[in-house]
C-alpha positions in Angstrom: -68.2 -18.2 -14.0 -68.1 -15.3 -15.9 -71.1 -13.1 -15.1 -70.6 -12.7 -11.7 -73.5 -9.7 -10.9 -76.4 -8.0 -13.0 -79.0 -5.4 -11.7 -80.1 -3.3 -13.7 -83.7 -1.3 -15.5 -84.8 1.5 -17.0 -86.5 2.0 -13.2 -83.9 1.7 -11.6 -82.1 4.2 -8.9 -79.0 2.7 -7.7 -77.6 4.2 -4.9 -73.7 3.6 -3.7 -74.9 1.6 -0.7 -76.5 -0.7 -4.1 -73.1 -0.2 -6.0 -71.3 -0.9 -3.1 -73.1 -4.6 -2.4 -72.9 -5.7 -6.2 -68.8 -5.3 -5.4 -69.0 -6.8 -2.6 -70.9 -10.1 -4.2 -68.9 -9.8 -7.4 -65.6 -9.8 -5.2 -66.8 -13.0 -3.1 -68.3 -15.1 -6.2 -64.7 -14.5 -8.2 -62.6 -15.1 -4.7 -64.8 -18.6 -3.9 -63.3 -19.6 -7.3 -60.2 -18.1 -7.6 -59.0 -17.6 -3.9 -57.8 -14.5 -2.2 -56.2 -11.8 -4.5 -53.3 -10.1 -3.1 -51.9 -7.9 -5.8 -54.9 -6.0 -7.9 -54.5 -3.5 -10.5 -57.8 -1.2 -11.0 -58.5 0.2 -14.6 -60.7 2.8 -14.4 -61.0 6.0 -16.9 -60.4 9.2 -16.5 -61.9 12.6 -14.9 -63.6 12.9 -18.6 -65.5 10.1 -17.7 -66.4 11.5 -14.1 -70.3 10.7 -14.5 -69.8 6.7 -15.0 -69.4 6.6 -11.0 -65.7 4.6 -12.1 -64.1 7.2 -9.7 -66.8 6.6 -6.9 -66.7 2.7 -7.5 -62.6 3.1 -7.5 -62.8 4.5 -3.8 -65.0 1.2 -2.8 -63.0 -1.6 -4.1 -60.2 0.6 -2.5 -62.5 0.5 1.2 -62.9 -3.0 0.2 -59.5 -4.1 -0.4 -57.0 -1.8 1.2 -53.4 -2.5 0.1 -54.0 -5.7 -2.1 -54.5 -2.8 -4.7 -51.4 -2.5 -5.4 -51.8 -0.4 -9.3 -54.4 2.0 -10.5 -53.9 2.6 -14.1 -56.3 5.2 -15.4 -57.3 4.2 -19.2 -56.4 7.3 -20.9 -56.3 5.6 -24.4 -54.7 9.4 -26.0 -56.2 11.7 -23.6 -54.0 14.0 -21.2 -52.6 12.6 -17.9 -54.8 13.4 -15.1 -53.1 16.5 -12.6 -53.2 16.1 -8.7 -56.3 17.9 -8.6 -58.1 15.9 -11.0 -57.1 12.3 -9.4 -58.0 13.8 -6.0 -61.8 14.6 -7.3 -62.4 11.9 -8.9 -60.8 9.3 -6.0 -61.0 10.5 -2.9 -59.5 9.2 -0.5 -57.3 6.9 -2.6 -53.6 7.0 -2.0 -51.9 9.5 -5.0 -48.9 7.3 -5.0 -51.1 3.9 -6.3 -51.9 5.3 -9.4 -49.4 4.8 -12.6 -49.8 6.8 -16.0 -50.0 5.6 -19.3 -48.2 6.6 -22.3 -49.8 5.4 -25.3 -46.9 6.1 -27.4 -44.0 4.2 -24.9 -45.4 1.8 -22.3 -47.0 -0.9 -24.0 -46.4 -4.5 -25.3 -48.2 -6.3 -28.7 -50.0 -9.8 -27.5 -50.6 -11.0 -31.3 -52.7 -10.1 -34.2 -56.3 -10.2 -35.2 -55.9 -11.7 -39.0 -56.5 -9.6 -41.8 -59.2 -11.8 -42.9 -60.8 -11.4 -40.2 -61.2 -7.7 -40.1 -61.9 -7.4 -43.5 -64.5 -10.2 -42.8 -66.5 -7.6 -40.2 -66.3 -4.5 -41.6 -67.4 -5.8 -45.3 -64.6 -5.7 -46.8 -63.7 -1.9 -46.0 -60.5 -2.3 -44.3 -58.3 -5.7 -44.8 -55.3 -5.2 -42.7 -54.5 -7.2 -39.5 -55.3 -5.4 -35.9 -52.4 -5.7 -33.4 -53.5 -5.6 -29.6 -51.6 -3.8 -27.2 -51.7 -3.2 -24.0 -50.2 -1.2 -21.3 -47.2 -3.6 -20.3 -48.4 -3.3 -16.6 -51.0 -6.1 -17.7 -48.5 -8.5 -18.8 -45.7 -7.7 -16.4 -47.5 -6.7 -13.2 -47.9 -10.3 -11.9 -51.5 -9.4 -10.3 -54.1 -12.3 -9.4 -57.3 -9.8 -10.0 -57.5 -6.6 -12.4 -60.7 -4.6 -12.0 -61.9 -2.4 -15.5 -64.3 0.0 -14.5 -66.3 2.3 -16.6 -69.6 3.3 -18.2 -71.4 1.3 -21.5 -72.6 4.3 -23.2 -72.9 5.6 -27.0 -69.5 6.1 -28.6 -68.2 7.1 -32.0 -65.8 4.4 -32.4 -67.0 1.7 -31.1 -70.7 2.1 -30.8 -71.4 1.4 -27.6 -68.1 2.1 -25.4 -66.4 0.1 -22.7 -66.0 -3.6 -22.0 -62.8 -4.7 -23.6 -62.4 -0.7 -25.3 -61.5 -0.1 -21.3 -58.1 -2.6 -21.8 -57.2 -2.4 -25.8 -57.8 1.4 -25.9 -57.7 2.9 -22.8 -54.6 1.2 -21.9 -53.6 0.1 -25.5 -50.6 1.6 -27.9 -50.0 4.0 -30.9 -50.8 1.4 -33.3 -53.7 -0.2 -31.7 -55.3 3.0 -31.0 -54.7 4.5 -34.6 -56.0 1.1 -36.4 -59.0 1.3 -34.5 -60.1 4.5 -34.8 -59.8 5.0 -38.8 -61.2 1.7 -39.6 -64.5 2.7 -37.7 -64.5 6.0 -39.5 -63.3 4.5 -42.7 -67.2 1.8 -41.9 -68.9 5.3 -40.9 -69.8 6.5 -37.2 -73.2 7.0 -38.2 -73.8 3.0 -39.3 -72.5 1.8 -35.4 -73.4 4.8 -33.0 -75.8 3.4 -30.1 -74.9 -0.6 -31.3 -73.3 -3.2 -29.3 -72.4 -6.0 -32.6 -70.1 -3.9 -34.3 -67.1 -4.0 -36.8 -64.8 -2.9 -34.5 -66.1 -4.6 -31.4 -65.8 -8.4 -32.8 -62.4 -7.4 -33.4 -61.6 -6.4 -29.8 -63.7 -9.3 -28.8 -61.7 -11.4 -30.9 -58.7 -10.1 -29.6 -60.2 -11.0 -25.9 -60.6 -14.4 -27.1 -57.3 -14.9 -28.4 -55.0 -13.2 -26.2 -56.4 -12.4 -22.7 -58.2 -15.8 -21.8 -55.6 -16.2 -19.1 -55.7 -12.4 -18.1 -58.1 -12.3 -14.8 -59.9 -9.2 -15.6 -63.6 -8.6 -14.0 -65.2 -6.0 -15.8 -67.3 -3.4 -13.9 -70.0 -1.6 -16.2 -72.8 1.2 -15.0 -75.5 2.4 -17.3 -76.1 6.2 -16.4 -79.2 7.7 -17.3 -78.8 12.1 -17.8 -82.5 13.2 -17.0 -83.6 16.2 -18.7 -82.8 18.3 -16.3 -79.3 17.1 -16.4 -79.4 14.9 -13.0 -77.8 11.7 -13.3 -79.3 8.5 -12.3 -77.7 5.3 -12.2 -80.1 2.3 -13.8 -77.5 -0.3 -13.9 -74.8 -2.2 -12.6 -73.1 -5.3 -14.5 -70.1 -7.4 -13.5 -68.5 -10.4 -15.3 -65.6 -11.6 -17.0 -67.2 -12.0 -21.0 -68.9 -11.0 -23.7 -72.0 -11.1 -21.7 -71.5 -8.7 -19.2 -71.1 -6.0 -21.8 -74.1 -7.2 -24.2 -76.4 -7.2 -21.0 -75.3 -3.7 -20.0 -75.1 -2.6 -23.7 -79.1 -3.4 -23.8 -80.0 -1.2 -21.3 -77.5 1.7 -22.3 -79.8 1.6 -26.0 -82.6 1.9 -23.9 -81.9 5.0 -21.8 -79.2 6.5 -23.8 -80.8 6.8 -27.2 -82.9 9.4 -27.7 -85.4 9.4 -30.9 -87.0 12.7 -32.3 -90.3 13.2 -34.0 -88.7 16.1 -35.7 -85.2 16.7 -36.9 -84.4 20.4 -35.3 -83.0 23.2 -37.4 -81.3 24.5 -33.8 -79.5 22.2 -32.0 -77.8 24.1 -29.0 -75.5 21.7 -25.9 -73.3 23.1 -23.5 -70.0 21.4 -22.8 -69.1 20.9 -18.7 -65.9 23.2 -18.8 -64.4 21.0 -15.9 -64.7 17.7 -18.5 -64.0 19.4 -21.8 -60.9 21.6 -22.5 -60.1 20.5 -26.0 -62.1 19.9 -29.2 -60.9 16.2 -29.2 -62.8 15.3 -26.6 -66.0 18.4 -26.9 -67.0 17.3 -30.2 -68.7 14.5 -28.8 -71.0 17.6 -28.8 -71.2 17.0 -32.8 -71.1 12.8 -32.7 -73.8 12.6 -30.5 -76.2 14.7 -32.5 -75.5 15.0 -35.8 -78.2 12.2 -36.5 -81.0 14.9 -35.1 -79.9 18.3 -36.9 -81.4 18.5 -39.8 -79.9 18.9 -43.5 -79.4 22.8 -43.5 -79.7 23.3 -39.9 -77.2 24.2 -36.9 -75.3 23.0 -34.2 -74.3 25.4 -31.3 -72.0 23.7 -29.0 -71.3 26.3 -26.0 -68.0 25.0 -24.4 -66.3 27.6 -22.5 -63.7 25.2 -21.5 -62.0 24.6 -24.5 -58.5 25.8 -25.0 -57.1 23.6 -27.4 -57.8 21.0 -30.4 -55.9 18.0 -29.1 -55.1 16.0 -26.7 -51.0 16.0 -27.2 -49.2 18.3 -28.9 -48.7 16.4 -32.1 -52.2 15.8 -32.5 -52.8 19.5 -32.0 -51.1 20.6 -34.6 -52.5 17.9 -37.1 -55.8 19.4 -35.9 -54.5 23.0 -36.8 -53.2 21.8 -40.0 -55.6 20.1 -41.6 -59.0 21.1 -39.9 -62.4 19.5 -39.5 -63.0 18.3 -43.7 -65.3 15.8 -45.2 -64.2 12.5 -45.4 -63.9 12.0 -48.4 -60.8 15.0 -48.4 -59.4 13.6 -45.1 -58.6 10.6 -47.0 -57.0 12.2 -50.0 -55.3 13.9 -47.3 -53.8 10.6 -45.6 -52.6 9.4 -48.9 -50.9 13.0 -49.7 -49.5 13.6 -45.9 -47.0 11.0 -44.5 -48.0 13.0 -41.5 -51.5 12.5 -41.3 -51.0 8.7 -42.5 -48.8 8.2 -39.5 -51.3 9.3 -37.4 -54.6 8.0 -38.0 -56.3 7.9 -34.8 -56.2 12.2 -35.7 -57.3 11.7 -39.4 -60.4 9.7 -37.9 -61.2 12.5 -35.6 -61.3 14.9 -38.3 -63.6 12.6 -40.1 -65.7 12.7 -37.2 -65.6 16.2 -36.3 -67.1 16.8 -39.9 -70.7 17.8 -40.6 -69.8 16.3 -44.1 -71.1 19.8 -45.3 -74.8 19.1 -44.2 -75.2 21.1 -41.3 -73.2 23.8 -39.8 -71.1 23.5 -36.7 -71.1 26.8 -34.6 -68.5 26.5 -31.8 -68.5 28.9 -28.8 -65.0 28.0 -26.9 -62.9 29.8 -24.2 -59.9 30.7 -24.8 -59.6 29.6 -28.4 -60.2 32.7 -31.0 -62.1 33.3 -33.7 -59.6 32.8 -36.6 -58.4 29.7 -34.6 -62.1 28.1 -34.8 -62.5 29.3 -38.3 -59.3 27.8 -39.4 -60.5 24.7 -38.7 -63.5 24.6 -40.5 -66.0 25.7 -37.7 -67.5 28.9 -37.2 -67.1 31.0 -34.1 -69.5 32.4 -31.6 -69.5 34.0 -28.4 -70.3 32.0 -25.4 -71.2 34.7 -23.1 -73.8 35.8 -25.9 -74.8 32.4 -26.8 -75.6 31.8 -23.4 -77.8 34.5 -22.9 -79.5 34.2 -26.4 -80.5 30.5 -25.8 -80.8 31.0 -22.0 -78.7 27.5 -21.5 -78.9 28.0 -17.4 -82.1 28.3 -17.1 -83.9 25.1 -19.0 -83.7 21.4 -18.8 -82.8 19.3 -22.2 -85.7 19.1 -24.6 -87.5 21.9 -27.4 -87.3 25.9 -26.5 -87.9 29.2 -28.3 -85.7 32.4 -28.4 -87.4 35.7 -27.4 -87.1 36.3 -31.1 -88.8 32.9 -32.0 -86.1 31.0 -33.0 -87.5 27.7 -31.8 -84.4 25.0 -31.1 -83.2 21.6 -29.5 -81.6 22.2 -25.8 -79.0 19.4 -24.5 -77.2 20.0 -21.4 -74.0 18.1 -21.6 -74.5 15.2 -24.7 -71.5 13.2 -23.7 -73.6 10.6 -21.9 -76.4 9.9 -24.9 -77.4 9.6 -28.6 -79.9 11.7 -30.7 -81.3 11.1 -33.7 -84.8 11.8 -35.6 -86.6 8.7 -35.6 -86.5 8.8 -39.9 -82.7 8.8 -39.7 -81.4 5.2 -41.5 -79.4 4.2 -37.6 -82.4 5.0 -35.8 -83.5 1.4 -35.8 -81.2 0.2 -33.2 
């Protein structure tokens, strides 16, 4: 029993009256085996993933199961706790007082290893040390008969295609975890696994499932979200299970409907950042991941994002970001052997790998708050997003090619968090 529902297409329009009965069968297939659960925890993500329906789907199970839910854990992996407002939006109607933080740097427990060989087996030899799993200790110690991980498979920079078992050993997983994982995916290259389901660092989490969580009763919950052109959001799948299969089912629909190949690499890329989603660069340079396989060699990315205030998520990391800036990689790594700093935190020195245009194209970052020597100082260069609005008329057009009044023809994407673009020449494009 371990796929327990599975609808899904690229036709698809499910509605929450679909969502809701896919729960619902999902809920009775696991209970006829399992028997009544009385003490669930719910892992969903957080407000930054408010488009994978996780919050919406949240609200149901709660419907569904009234006070057997006795934790919500939000998976913040390094990201800011959620405020009152936030958790209110994105559950209504959920009690405030079920939901627990996590502190990546405090409340978690190691289960074992994943063996050295075995990670430098899958990444080719690139890194060779052993990967501990950790996980929030709510998991181990929280006696519950059912725990519910809910979120989105979508492109991701880490992991290639996020979610599934990401959801438990990096949204709820620990400082060590979380900093492994991250550099050996940038040390492999984010551009060799972006838009894949078999990659280095998912056989290691999926070895890690294997080895320490076979006893864990965790049903995973995964949406495929299609963002339509005009940046509508339409909801072609719905998967629910308990293996590996659950997230390579969902994982072949999110390649088809979340990958976007382009006849021609553009010399203008322009996106605009949901200011309610993106307040720091840590999290709006998803802006530069998700198309830096499209702009061409020479060309420019302007990411307008209003809502950013900040480079990181904590303070620590902030300052990393201000000290060290957005380099290529092959600086960042002279930089972690130089800076005990940097090497003690390398979950940030894989961001700054990421955040890189590796000197090929260059980044042109329109924030809030943030100033102009602030943006500069960390490699990008600055730009107004009250006039980069109006130059590239961003509220007026749907995602796809436009010209300037001035004939500067470019690539529009509203919001690029939810896909992947490449030109179809590009070496990944072959997914």
């Amino acid at each position: 029993m371990t796929l327990l529902y599975a609808r899904g297409s690229r036709s698809e329009a499910l509605t929450a009256d679909d969502l809701r009965a896919g729960l619902e069968v999902a809920l009775q297939k696991f209970q006829a085996e399992r028997g009544v659960c009385k003490n669930v925890l719910v892992i969903p993500p957080d407000h930054t993933r408010f488009d994978s329906r996780a919050g919406e789907i949240t609200t149901m199970f709660y419907q569904l199961l009234g006070d057997r839910i006795k934790d919500i854990l939000p998976a913040l992996g390094t990201h800011a706790p959620m405020d009152e407002e936030e958790l209110t939006h994105m559950f209504p109607g959920v009690p405030l007082e079920l939901f627990r933080p996590h502190r990546w740097r405090e409340d978690v427990v190691t289960l074992g290893e994943v063996p050295a060989t075995f990670v430098k087996e899958v990444t080719e030899g690139i890194y060779d040390h052993p990967w501990p799993a950790q996980v929030n200790k709510l998991l181990v110690e929280g006696g519950h008969d059912l725990m519910l991980s809910i979120g989105q498979v979508v492109p991701h920079e880490v992991i290639g295609m996020a979610n599934y078992n990401k959801n438990i050993f990096v949204g709820t997983g620990g400082y060590a975890g979380i900093n492994e994982s991250h550099y050996l995916s940038a040390l492999y290259g984010m551009e060799r696994i972006m838009g894949r389901c078999d990659t280095p660092l998912r056989k290691v989490l999926n070895r890690a499932s294997e080895l320490f969580c076979q006893k864990m009763p965790i049903v995973y919950i995964q949406t495929v979200i299609e963002s339509l052109p005009d940046g509508r959001k339409m909801t072609r799948g719905l998967y629910i299970g308990m293996d590996h299969d659950v997230f390579f089912e969902a994982g072949k629909l999110a390649a088809e409907v979340n990958c976007t190949r382009l006849d021609e690499a553009p010399q203008t890329v322009v996106v605009t950042m949901n200011p309610s989603k993106y307040r720091r660069t840590w999290l709006a340079n998803k802006a530069i991941y998700r198309t830096r396989m499209a702009v061409a060699t020479g060309g420019k990315l302007v990411i307008i994002a209003p809502g950013v205030k900040e480079f990181g998520e904590d303070p620590e990391i902030d300052r990393l970001i201000r000290a060290h800036g957005y380099r290529t990689t092959p600086e960042i790594l002279e930089r972690v052997e130089k800076y005990p700093e940097l090497r003690n935190n390398l979950s940030a020195a894989a961001h700054l790998i990421h955040g890189s245009s590796e000197n090929r194209f260059t980044v042109y970052y329109a924030p809030g708050p943030l100033s102009k020597q602030e943006v500069e100082s960390v490699g990008y260069q600055w730009a107004d997003h009250v006039a980069m609005s109006e130059r590239y008329q961003v509220a007026n057009i749907d995602t796809g090619w436009h010209t300037t009044a001035d004939g500067e023809r470019y690539y529009f994407i509203k919001d690029p968090g939810l896909g992947l673009w490449m030109h179809k020449d590009h070496p990944s494009a072959r997914i």
